[in-house]
C-alpha positions in Angstrom: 87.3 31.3 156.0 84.9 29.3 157.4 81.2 30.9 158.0 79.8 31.3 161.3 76.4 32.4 163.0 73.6 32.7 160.4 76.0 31.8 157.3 77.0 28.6 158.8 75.8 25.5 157.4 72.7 23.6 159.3 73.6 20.0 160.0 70.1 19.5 158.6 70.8 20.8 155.5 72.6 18.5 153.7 70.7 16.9 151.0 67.4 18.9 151.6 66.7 19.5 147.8 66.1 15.3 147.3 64.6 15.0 150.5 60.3 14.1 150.7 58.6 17.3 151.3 57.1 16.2 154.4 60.9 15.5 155.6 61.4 19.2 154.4 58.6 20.8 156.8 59.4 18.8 159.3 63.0 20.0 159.5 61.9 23.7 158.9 59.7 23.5 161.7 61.9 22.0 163.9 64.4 24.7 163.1 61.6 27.1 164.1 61.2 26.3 167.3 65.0 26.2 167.7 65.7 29.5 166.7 62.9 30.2 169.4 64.6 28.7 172.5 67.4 31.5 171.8 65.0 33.5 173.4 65.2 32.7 176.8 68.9 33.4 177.1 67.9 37.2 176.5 64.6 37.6 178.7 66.8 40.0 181.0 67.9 42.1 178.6 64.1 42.4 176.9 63.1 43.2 180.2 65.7 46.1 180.4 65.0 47.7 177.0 61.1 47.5 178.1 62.0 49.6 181.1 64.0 52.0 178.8 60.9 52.2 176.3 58.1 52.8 178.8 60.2 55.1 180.9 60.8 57.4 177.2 57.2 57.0 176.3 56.1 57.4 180.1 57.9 61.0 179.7 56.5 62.4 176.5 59.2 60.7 174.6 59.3 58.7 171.6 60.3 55.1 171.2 62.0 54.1 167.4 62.9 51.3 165.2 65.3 51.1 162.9 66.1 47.9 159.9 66.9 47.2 156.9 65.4 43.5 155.0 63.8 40.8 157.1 64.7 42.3 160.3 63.2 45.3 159.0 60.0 43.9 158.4 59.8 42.2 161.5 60.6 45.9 163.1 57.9 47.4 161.1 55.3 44.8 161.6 55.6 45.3 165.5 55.7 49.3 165.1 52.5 48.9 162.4 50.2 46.9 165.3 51.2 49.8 168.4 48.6 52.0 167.7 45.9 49.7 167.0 46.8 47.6 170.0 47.7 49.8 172.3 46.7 53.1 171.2 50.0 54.7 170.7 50.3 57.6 168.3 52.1 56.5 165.1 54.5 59.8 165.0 56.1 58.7 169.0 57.2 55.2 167.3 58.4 56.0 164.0 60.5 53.4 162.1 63.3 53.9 159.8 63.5 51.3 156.9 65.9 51.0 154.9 64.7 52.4 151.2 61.6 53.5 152.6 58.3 52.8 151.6 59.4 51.3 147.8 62.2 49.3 149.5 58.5 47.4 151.0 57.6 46.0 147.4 61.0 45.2 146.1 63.3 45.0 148.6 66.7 46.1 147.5 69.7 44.8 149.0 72.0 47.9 148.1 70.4 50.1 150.8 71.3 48.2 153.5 74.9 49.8 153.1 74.1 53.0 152.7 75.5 55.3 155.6 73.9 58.8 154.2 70.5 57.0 153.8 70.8 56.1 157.5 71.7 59.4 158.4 69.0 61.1 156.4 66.4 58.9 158.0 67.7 59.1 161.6 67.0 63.6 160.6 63.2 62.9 159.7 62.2 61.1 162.4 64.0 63.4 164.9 64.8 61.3 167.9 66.5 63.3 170.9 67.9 62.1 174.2 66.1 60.3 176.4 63.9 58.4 173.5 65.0 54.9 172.9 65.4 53.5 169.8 65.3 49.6 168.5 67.8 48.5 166.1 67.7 45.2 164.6 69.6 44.0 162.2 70.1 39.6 162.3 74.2 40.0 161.7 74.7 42.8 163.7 77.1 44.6 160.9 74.5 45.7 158.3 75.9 49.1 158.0 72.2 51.4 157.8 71.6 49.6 161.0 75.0 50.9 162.6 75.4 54.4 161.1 71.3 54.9 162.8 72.6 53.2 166.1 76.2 55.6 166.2 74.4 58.9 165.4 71.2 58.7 167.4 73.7 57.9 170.3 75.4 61.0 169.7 72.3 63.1 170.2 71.8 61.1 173.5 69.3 58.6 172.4 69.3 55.2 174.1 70.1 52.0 172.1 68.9 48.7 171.7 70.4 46.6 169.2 68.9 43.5 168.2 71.3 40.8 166.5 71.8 37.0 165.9 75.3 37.2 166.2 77.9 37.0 169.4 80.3 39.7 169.1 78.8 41.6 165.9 79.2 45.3 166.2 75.3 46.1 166.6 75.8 44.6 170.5 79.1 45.9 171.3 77.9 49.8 170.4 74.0 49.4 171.9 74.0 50.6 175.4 71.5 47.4 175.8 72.1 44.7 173.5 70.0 41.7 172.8 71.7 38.4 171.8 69.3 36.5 170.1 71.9 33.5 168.9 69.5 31.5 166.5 72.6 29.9 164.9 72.5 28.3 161.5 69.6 28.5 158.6 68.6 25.5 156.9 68.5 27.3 154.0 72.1 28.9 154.6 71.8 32.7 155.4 68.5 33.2 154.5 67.7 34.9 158.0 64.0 35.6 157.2 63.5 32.2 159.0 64.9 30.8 162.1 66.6 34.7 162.7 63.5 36.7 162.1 61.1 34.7 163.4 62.7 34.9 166.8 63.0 38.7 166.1 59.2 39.1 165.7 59.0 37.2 169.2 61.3 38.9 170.9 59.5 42.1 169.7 56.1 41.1 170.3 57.0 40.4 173.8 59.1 43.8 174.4 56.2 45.5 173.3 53.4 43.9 175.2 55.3 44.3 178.3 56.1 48.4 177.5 52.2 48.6 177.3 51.7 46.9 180.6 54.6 49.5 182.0 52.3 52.3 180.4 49.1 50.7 182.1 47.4 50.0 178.4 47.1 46.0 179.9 44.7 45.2 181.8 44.5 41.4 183.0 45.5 40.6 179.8 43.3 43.1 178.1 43.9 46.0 176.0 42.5 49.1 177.3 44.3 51.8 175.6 43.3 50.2 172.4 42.1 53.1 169.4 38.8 51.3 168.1 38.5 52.5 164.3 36.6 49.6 162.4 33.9 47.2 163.6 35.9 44.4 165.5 37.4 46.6 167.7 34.7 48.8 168.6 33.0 45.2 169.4 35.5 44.6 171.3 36.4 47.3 173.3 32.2 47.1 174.5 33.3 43.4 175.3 36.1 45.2 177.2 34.2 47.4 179.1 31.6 45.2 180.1 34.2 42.4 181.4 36.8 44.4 183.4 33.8 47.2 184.9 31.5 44.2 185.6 28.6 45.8 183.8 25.9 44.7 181.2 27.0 45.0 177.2 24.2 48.2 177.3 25.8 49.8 180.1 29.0 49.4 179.0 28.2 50.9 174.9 26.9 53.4 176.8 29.8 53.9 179.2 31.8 54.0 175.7 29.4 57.0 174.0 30.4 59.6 177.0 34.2 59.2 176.9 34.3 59.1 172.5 35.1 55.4 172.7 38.2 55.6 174.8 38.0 52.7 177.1 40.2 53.4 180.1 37.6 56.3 181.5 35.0 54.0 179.7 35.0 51.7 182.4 35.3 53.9 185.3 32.4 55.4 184.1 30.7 52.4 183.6 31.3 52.1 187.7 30.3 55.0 188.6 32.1 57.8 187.7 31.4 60.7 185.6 34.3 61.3 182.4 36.2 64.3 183.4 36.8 61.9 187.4 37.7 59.5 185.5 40.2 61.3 183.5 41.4 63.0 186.1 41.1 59.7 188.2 43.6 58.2 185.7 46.0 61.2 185.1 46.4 60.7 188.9 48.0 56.9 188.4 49.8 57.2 185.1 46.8 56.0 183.4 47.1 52.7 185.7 43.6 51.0 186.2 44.4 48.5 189.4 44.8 51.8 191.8 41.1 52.9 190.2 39.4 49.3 190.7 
């Protein structure tokens, strides 16, 4: 049988192991940026599970990820950065990885197929309709991927599955599914690179356009960001200040009446007191253009 998708030989392969090292990267990096071009075939259907997301956050909901190896580490990196970034509470984007927390310093191939590990995680996290949930998995058939996808769909979740493969099972059982068809590895099957990589895109992009859904972006800002160490509590002053049009002394002090939140942060820095700006923001969804 010959291999296909991400087991396929890369015509770039041949010979790599003689080849000068510069001649190596080159070819690496060139595959890269490949894999990366994948991504504009699925724009519309990132732009659909970013609807999906927003609308279950939007409603109290939660929005999950589910993986197992490298495209569970990609999921996890991009559910690690939501609450710093965009202020999201860690327990409304839980992530299901495959082996847990020790699978995360010796990955272990053996619980990728392991149905009642799926099952078990899919109870913990306790997803119910009308959450989404992000499934990725680079072949489409790694079977903890697809025993999360099939039950959470039974309790009425929505699905997104995430895969490198045409035709692989993840997209034909996700209610939205995103081809992301990287092709071949240099290094044959070793999707941590070309796959993955376009993975992390693809999910750094769904989730910076669910935050401007939620209104934590503002012109490219993040205003719903949770400032808990010294960079971000610079920042979110630097915030302030730009987007309320106000001195870095007004705007620290805009910060000290609404506990460092920086949506009501810079209304107040305009002129309002906390609890209208609060209010003031409950009003729009937590949308700052209707506000300024």
């Amino acid at each position: 049988m010959t291999a296909s998708g991400t087991e396929a030989r890369h015509p770039a392969s041949n010979g790599l192991h003689a080849r000068p090292a510069s001649e190596v990267l080159r070819i690496l990096l060139e595959a890269q940026v490949t894999a990366l071009g994948a991504l504009q075939l699925a724009l519309p259907a990132l732009e659909r599970v970013a609807d999906a997301a927003a609308a279950s956050l939007h409603a109290g909901g939660k929005l999950g990820y589910a993986g197992a190896g490298s495209s569970g580490l990609m999921a996890l990196a991009d559910c690690l950065e939501l609450a710093g970034t965009f202020g999201l509470a860690p327990e409304r984007t839980p992530m299901m990885f495959a082996g847990g927390a020790d699978a995360l310093l010796h990955l272990k191939g053996s619980v990728e197929d392991d149905p009642a590990l799926a099952l078990a995680d899919l109870e913990r996290v306790q997803l119910v309709a009308g959450d989404t949930l992000l499934c990725l998995s680079a072949s489409g058939r790694t079977p903890y991927v697809l025993a999360i996808a099939a039950a959470a769909q039974d309790r009425g979740v929505k699905v997104a599955g995430f895969a490198n493969v045409a035709g692989s099972p993840l997209l034909e059982r996700a209610d939205i599914p995103v081809l992301i068809e990287t092709g071949a590895e240099v290094v044959a099957g070793s999707t941590r690179m070309g796959a993955a990589t376009a993975q992390k895109v693809a999910l750094n992009m769904l989730s910076v356009l669910v935050a401007i859904r939620l209104g934590h972006v503002h012109d490219g800002y993040m205003v719903n960001l949770v400032a808990d160490n010294l960079k971000l509590v610079d920042r979110a002053a630097r915030i302030v200040s730009d987007v309320a049009h106000v001195s870095r002394d007004e705007a620290e002090t805009a910060l000290t009446h609404t506990g460092g939140a920086v949506k009501p942060a810079i209304l107040v820095a305009r002129g309002m007191t906390p609890e209208a700006a609060a209010e003031r923001l409950a009003g729009t969804g937590g949308h700052l253009s209707p506000l300024i």
